[in-house]
DOGURO-775854 format. One line per 8 residues: number of its first residue (from 1); their letters; for each residue x, y, z of C-alpha. Coordinates in Angstrom, 1 decimal, padded with zeros to 4 digits. Layout:
N
NUM> A> X/Y/Z  ...;
This chain:
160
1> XXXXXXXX> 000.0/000.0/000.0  001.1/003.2/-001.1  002.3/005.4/001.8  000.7/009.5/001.2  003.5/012.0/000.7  005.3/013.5/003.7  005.1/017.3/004.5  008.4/018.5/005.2;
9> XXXXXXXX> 008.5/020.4/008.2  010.4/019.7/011.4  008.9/017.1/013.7  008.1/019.0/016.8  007.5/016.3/019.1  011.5/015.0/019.7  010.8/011.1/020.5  009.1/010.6/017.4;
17> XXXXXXXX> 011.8/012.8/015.2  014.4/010.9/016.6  012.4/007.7/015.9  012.2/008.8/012.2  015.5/010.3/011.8  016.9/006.6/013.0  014.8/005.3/010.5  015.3/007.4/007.2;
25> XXXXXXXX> 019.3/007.1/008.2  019.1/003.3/007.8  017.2/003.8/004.9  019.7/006.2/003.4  022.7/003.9/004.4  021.1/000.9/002.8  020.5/003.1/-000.6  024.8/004.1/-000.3;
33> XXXXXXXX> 025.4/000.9/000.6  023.1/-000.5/-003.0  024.8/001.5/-004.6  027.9/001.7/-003.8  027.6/-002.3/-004.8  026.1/-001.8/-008.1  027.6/000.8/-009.9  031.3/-000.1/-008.7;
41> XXXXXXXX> 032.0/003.3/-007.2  033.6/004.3/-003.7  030.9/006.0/-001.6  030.9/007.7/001.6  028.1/008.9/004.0  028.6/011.4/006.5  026.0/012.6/008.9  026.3/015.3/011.4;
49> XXXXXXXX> 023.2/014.9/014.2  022.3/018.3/015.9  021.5/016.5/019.0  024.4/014.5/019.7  027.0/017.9/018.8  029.4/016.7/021.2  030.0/013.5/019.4  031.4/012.6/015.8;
57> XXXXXXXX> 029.7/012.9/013.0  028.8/009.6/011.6  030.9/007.7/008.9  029.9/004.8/006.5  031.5/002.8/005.7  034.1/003.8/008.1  035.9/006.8/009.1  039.0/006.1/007.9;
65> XXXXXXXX> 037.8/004.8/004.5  035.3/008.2/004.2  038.3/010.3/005.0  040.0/008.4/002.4  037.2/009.0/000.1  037.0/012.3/000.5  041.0/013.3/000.1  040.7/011.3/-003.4;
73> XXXXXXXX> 037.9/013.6/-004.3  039.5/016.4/-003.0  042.6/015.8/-004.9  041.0/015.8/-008.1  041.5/019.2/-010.4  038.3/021.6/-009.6  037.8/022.0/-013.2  037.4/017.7/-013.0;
81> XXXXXXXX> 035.0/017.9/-010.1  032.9/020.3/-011.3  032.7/018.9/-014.3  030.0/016.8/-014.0  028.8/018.1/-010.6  025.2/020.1/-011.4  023.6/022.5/-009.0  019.0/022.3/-008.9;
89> XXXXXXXX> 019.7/025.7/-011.3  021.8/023.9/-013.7  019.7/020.3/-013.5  016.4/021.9/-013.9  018.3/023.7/-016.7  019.2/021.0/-018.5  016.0/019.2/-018.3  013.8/021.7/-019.5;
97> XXXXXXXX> 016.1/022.0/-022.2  015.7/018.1/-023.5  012.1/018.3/-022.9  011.7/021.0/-025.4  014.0/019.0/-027.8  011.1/016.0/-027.7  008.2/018.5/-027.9  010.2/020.2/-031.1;
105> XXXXXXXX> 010.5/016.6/-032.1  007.1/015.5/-031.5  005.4/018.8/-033.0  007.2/017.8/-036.1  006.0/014.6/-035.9  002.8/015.9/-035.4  003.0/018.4/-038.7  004.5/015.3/-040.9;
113> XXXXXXXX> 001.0/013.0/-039.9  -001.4/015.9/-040.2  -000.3/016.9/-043.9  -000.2/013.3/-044.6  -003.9/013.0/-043.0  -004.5/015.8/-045.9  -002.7/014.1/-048.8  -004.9/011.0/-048.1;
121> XXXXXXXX> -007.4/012.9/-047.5  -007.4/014.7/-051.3  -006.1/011.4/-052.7  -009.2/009.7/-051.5  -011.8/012.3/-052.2  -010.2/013.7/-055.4  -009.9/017.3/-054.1  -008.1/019.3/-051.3;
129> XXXXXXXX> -009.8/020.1/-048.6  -011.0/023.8/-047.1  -007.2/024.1/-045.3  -005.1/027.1/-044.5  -002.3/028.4/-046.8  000.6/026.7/-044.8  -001.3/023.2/-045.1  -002.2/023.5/-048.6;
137> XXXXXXXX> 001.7/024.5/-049.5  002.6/021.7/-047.5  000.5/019.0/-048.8  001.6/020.6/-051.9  005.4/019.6/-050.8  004.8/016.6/-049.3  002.2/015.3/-052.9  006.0/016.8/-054.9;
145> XXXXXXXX> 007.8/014.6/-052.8  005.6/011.4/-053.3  005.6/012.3/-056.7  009.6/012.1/-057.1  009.6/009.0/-055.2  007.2/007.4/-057.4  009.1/008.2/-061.0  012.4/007.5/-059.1;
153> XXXXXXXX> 011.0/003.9/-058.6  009.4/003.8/-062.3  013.2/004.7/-064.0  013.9/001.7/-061.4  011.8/-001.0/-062.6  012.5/000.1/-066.2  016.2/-000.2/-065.9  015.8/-003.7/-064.8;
């Protein structure tokens, strides 16, 4: 059963945030941990608890190997980390940016099967139908087009 979505504002009562920070930690270790396994890659976790200020942050998978980690990253070129790295700004960015490549694609699409919609149309009936001046000079370039493919496949057949 599908769980409704969380509002995300701090748990006043502090038993129960604790109980759910305990909780959603595990979780997020467990989701390092995947994939840390899956993809190959050296991971690190660290988590810094408000409550517990006088202690340690957290490390997983260890402290040593997270300070390790984190010196190998650190000694790459900043050009070389930040190559890849994306802020929300530069993600949201990029996304928008691909979905108006596949509208622009799927517009086109659109335009190609509505003029061909017309060509049969007038094939079928024997006359154009009441369109705009764009669709007509496009079913007029699309009919050219079939037209050019058709001789091009009649020289075909007579040069065999």
């Amino acid at each position: 059963m599908a769980r409704k979505k969380a509002k995300l504002v701090r748990i006043a009562n502090d038993s129960t945030r604790r109980a759910t920070f305990k909780k959603r930690k595990n979780g997020l270790l467990k989701k390092v941990s995947e994939l840390a396994t899956l993809c190959n890659v050296s991971t690190c976790m660290i988590i810094y608890t408000p409550e517990e200020a006088a202690m340690q942050p957290e490390a997983w998978p260890s402290p040593p190997e997270a300070a390790r980690i984190v010196v190998q990253f650190r000694n790459i070129p900043l050009v070389e980390q930040r190559q890849k790295m994306l802020s929300q700004e530069s993600f949201l960015s990029q996304r928008i940016a691909k979905l108006e490549d596949q509208l622009r694609r799927a517009e086109r699409k659109n335009r190609e099967l509505s003029v061909s919609l017309l060509v049969n149309e007038a094939l079928a009936s024997g006359r154009l139908p009441v369109v705009g001046i764009d669709d007509a000079a496009a079913v007029a370039r699309a009919a050219d087009s079939m037209l050019k493919e058709v001789r091009e496949r009649i020289n075909k057949e007579a040069a065999w």
